[in-house]
C-alpha positions as CSV (number, residue, x, y, z in Angstrom):
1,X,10.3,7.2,5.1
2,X,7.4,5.2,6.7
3,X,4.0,4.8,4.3
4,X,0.7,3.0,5.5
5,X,-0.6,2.5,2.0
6,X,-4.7,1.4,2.1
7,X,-6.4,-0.6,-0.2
8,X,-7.5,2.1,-2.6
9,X,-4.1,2.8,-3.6
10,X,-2.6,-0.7,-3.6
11,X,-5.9,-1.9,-5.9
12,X,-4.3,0.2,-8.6
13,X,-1.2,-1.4,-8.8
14,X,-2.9,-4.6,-10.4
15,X,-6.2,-3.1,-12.1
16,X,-4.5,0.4,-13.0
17,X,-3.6,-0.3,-16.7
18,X,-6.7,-2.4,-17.6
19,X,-9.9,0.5,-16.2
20,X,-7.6,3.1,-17.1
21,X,-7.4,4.0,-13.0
22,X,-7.1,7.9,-12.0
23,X,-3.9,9.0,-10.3
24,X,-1.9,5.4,-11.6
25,X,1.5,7.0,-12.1
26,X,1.4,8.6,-8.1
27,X,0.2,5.0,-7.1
28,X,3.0,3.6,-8.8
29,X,5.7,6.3,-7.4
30,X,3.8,4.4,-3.8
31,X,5.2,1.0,-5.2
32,X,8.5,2.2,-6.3
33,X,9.1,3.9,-3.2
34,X,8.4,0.7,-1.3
35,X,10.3,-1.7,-3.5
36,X,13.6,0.7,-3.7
37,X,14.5,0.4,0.0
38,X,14.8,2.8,2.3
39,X,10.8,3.0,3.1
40,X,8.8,1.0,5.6
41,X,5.7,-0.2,5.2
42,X,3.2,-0.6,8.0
43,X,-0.3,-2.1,7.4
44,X,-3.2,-3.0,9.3
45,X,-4.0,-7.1,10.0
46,X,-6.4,-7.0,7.2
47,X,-4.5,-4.9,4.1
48,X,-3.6,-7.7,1.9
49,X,-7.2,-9.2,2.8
50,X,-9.2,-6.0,2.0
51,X,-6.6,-5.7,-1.4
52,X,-7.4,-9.5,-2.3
53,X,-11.0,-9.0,-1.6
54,X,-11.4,-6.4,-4.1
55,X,-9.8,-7.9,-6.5
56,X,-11.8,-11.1,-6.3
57,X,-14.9,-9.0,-7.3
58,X,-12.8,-6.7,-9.8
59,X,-10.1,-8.9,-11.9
60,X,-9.6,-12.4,-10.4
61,X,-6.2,-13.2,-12.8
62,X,-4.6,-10.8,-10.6
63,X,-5.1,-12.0,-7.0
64,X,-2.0,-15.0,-7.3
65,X,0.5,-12.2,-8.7
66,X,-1.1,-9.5,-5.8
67,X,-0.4,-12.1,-3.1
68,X,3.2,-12.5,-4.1
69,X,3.7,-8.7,-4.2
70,X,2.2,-7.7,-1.0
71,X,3.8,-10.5,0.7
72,X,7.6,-9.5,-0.9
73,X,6.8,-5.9,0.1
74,X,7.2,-7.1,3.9
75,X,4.7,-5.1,5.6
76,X,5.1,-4.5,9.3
77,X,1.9,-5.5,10.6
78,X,0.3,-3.4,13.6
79,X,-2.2,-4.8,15.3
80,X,-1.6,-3.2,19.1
81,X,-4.9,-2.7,21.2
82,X,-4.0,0.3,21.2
83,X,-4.0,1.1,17.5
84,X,-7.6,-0.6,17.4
85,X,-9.1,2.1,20.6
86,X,-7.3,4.5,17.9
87,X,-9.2,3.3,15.3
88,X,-12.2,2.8,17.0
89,X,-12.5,6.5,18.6
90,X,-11.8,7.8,14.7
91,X,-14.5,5.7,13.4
92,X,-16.6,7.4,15.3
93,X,-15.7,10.6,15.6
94,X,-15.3,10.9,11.5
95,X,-18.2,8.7,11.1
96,X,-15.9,6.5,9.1
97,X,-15.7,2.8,8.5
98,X,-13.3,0.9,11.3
99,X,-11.6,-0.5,8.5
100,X,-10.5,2.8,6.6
101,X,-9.6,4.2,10.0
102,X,-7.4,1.0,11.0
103,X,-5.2,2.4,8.1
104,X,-4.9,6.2,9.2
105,X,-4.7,4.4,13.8
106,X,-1.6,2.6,12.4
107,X,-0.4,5.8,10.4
108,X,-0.7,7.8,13.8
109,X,0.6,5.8,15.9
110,X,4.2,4.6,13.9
111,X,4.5,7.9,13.3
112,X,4.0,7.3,9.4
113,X,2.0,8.7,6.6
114,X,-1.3,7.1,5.3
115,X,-1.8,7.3,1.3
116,X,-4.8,7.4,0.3
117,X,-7.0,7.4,-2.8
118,X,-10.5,7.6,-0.8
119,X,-11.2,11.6,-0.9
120,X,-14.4,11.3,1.0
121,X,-11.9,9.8,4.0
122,X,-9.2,12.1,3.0
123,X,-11.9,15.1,3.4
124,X,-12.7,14.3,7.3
125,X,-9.4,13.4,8.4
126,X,-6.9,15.3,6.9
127,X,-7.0,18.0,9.8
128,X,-5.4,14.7,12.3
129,X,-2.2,14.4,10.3
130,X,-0.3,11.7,9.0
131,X,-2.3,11.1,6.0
132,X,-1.4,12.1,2.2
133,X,-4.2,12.3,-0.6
134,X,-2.3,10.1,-3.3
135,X,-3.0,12.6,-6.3
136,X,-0.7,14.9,-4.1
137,X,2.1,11.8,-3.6
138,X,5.4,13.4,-4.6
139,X,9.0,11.2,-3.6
């Protein structure tokens, strides 16, 4: 299996249990599945930046364990030219943020699905493919 697993879902892995997160079991099943072998993970240049970043404004205590995780989960990092045109064109074709689209570019083009928690993203892209609404994540 190869996963693309944004920000919104890889948040909840270290503020889940404390704000009483929606959806935390099916973002857990996300980890399990990446820490059990047999799933890659790709990521765009900026996931563990854009996960660390939230955190910083969220919960602080979590960033040193959330830099050890994300950095043991061996992400293959994609960050082709053409994966950024990809992004680009979905940006503004969905009216998106290039930074959420950078997510679902890499998704499309390693042939992978994006999870997701953002429904407003979800809701505009879901008609391209390769992208999976995490309260639907099943193994």
């Amino acid at each position: 299996m190869k996963l693309v697993v944004d920000a919104s879902v890889a948040i909840k892995w270290f503020v889940g249990r404390s704000q009483d997160e929606p959806y935390l079991a099916q973002a857990e099943a996300v980890g399990t599945a990446i820490g059990r072998g047999g799933t890659q993970l790709f990521a765009p240049s900026h996931w563990i930046a854009e996960v660390i970043a939230v955190l910083a404004q969220v919960d602080g205590s979590t960033i040193d364990d959330a830099l050890l995780l994300l950095d043991d989960m061996r992400p293959v990092l994609v960050t082709s030219v053409s994966v950024l045109r990809r992004a680009a064109d979905l940006s503004i074709s969905l009216n998106h943020h290039l930074f959420d689209t950078l997510y679902h570019a890499v998704a499309l083009e390693q042939d992978a699905a994006l999870v997701t928690a953002d429904e407003a993203y979800f809701a505009k892209a879901r008609h391209l493919g390769s992208i999976e609404l995490l309260a639907d994540f099943a193994m």
